[in-house]
N, C-alpha and C positions, 0 to 999 in steps of 0.2 A: 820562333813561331810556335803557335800550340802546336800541340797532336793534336789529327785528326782521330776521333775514336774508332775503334773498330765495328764495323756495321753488324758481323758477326754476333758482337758481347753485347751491344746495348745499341738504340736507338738514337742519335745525335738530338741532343734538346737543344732549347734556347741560348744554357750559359754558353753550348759547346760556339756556339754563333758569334756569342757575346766576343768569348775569349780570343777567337782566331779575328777575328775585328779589331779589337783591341778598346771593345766599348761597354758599357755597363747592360747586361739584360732588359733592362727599364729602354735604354734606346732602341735595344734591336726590336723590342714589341712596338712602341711606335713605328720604328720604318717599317715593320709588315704590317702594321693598323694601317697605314699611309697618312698618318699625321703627317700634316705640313711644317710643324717646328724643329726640324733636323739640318743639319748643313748638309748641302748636295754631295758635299768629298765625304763628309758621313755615312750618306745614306748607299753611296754607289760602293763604298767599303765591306756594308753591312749584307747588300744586297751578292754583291761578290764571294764573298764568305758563306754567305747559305745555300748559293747555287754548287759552289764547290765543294759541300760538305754533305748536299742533296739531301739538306735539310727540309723536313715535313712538317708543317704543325700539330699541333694535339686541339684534334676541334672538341673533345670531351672540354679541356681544359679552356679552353677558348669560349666554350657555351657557358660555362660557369663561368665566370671573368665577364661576358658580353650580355647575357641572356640572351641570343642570338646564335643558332647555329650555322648560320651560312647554309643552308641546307632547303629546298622548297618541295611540297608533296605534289604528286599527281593523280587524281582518282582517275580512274575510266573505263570503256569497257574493252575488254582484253584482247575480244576479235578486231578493234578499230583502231585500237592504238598506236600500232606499229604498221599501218597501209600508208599508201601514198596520199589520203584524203585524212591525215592525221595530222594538228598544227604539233603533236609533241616535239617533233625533231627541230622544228626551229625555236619552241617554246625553250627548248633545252641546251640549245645553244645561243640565246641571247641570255638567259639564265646563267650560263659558265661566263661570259665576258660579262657579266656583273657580277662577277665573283661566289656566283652557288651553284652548290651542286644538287642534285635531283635524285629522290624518293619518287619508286614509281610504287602504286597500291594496284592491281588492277581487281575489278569485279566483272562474276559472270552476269549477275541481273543486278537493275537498279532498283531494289526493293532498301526498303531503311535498314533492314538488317544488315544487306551486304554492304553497304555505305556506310554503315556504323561501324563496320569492321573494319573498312578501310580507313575511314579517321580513326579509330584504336590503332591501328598499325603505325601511322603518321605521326599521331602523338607520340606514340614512345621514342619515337626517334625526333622528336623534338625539335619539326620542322617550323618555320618562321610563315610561311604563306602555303594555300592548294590551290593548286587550279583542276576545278572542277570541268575533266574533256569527254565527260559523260551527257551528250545534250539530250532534253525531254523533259516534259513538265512535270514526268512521276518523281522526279529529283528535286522538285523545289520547296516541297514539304520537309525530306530530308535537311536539306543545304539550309534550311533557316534555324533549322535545329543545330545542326552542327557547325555551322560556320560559326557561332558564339565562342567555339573554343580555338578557335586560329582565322584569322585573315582569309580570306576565300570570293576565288573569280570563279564566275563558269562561262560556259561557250554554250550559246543556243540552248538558252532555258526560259527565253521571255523575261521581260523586265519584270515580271511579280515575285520574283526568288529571293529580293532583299541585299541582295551581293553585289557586286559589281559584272555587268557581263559583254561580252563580244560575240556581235552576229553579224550575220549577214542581213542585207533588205532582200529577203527571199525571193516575196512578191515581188519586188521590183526585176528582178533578176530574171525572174519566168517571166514575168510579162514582158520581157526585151527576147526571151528565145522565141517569143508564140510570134511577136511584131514582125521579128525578122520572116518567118515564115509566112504572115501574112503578107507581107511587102512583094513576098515574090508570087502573092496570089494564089497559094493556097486557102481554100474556104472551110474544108472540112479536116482538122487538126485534132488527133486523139494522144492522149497520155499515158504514160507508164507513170506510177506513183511508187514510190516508197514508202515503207509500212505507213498506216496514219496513227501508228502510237506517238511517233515523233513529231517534235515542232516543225520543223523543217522540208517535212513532206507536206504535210498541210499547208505550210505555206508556199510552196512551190504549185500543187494544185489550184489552191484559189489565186494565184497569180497567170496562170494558166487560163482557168474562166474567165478573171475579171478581162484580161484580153481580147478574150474573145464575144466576151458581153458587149465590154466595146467600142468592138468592130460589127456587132449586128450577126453574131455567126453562134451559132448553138452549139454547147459544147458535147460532144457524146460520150458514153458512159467512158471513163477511164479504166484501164488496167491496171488491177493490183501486183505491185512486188514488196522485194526485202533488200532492196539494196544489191543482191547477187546477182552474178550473170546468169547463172540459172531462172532465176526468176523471172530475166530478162527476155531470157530465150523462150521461157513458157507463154507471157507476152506477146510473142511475136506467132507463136501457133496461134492463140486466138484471136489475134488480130487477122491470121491469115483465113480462118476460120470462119470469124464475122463477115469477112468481103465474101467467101465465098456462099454464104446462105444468104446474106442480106445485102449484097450487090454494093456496099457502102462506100461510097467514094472517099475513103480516108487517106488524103496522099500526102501528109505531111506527120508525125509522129514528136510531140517532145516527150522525152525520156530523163526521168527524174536524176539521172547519176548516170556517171560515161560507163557502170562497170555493167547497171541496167543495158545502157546502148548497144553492148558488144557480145550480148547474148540476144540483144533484137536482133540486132544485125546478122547475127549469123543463122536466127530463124528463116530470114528472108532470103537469106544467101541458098541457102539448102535449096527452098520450092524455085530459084530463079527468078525469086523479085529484085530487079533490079535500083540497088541505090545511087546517086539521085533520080535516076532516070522514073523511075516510077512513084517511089515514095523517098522524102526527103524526112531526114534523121534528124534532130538535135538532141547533147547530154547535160551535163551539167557536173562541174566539178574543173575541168581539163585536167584529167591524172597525166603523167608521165610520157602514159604509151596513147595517148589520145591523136596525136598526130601521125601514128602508125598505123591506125586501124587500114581498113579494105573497106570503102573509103577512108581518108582521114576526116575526123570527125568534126563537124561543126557542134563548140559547146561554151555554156556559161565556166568564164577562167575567176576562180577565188583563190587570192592571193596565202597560203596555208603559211608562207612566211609574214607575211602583214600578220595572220592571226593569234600567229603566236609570240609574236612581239607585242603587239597588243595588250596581249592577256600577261604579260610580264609586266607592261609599263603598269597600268593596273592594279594589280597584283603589290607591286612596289609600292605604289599608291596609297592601297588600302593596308599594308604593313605599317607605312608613315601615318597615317590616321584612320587606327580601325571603326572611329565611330564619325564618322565624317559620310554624308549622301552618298550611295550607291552611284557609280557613274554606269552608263549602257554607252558602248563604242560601237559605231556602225561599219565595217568594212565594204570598200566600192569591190565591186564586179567589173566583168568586161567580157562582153559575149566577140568568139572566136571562129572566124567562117573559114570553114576549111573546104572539104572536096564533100561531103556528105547531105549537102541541101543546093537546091537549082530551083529554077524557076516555074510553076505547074506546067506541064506540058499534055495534061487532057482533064 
């Protein structure tokens, strides 16, 4: 039987695999390519002898040999990327059981320079595909520029960015939160919004009015936020604010994002507005702790592992035929009725 080398002296390479196999190098790179021309007593030999020897590849060596590093980039923005309303974590692990590993780039702002620098960063590491998890249309200028130099999906950029991408039907989405609220008879329904630099708050907003268009019901000015509970919570003082000067019979609320919801919600908590009881919440997202809330919260559920499998399949796609029509993949929604909406009761 060979020796196994010492891990200490050097690193076990291919032949060392070959030899304790008893097969020629040329075989043992097929059975780890997973060429189908090996005999199975072959292959289960070869494969027994690498795990025993806790043998590693050399992906340097492997990218030259393949032009292919097994390897895919991720741009995005740095505060979004690791929350619960982030598809990377499942992006990243449909990604490893297709056999690649993940380059993260993150940026503070999405202006072309900082995106330029994150595809400089990607390229030198000689990644095979990006998935763009940065969404908003100031990136679609960028992304046509630079997606020329590598394969590239993005998430909620609108179909004008040339690439392949995965959204949501926003509108459609809000207008299923506002229906439900209408359904139980609320007439007058105001909004918390997320920034309107993003695609995705606009369209949640105007899914929002067209709802309420119609239904015959005027929409009244909406609240501006940023995504944060803070923002959420400032939201909810002026909303407490507006009934108290102008008598406004607002008893239903949808809230652009659950993380908005839960800094509304605890505006109203404070003065003793009661929810459902007085005004009826909806968020949008269903994060994690959405079912926790005080109420638990009724919200638009997007599926973040759908999304990032999505943007994988995609992505693979557009690797197999970089110059092949852009696809746009639409993910379903599915609105969640919890304890935090009831039926108007004045």
């Amino acid at each position: 039987m060979a020796s196994i080398p010492d891990p200490v002296r050097r690193a076990v390479v291919l032949a060392d695999v070959a030899a304790a196999a008893g097969v020629s190098s040329q075989t043992v790179s097929r059975v780890l390519n997973g060429e189908r021309w090996v005999a199975e007593a072959t292959r289960a030999r070869v494969l027994e002898a690498a795990q025993r020897l806790n043998y590693r590849p050399n992906r340097a060596a492997r990218t030259l040999a393949t032009q292919r590093s097994r390897s895919l980039g991720v741009v995005g923005l740095d505060e979004a990327l690791f929350t619960s309303v982030s598809p990377l974590i499942s992006f990243e692990r449909a990604a490893r059981a297709a056999g690649y590993n993940l380059n993260v780039a993150s940026v503070t702002d999405m202006d072309e320079r900082s995106i330029g620098a994150a595809f400089d960063t990607l390229s030198e590491l000689s990644v095979d595909g990006v998935l763009m998890a940065a969404p908003g249309e100031d990136v679609v200028e960028p992304l046509r520029r630079f997606s020329r130099r590598v394969p590239t999906v993005a998430v909620e950029v609108g179909p004008s960015a040339g690439v392949p991408t995965v959204g949501l039907d926003q509108r459609g989405a809000a207008r299923s939160a506002v229906e439900h609220l209408l359904s139980l008879g609320h007439q007058r329904i105001g909004h918390v919004s997320g920034p309107l630099s993003r695609l995705e708050s606009r369209e949640r907003l105007e899914g929002w009015r067209e709802a309420l268009h119609a239904a015959g019901v005027c929409a009244p000015d909406p609240w501006p936020g940023d995504w944060s509970p803070e923002s959420g919570y400032a939201a909810g003082l002026r909303y407490l604010q507006q009934c108290d000067i102008e008598a406004r019979d607002v008893t239903a609320v949808f809230v652009a994002c659950d993380r908005m919801a839960l800094g509304f919600m605890r505006a109203l908590h404070v003065r003793g507005v009661r929810i459902p009881d007085e005004v009826s919440v909806v968020g949008f997202d269903d994060v994690p702790d959405a079912a926790y809330f005080t109420p638990a919260l009724t919200t638009v559920r997007q599926s973040f592992t759908e999304i990032g499998e999505a943007c994988l399949d995609l992505l693979l796609a557009r690797m197999a035929d970089p110059d092949g029509p852009p696809e746009h993949r639409t993910v379903g929604t599915r609105l969640v009725v919890r304890e935090s909406t009831a039926p108007r009761c004045r």
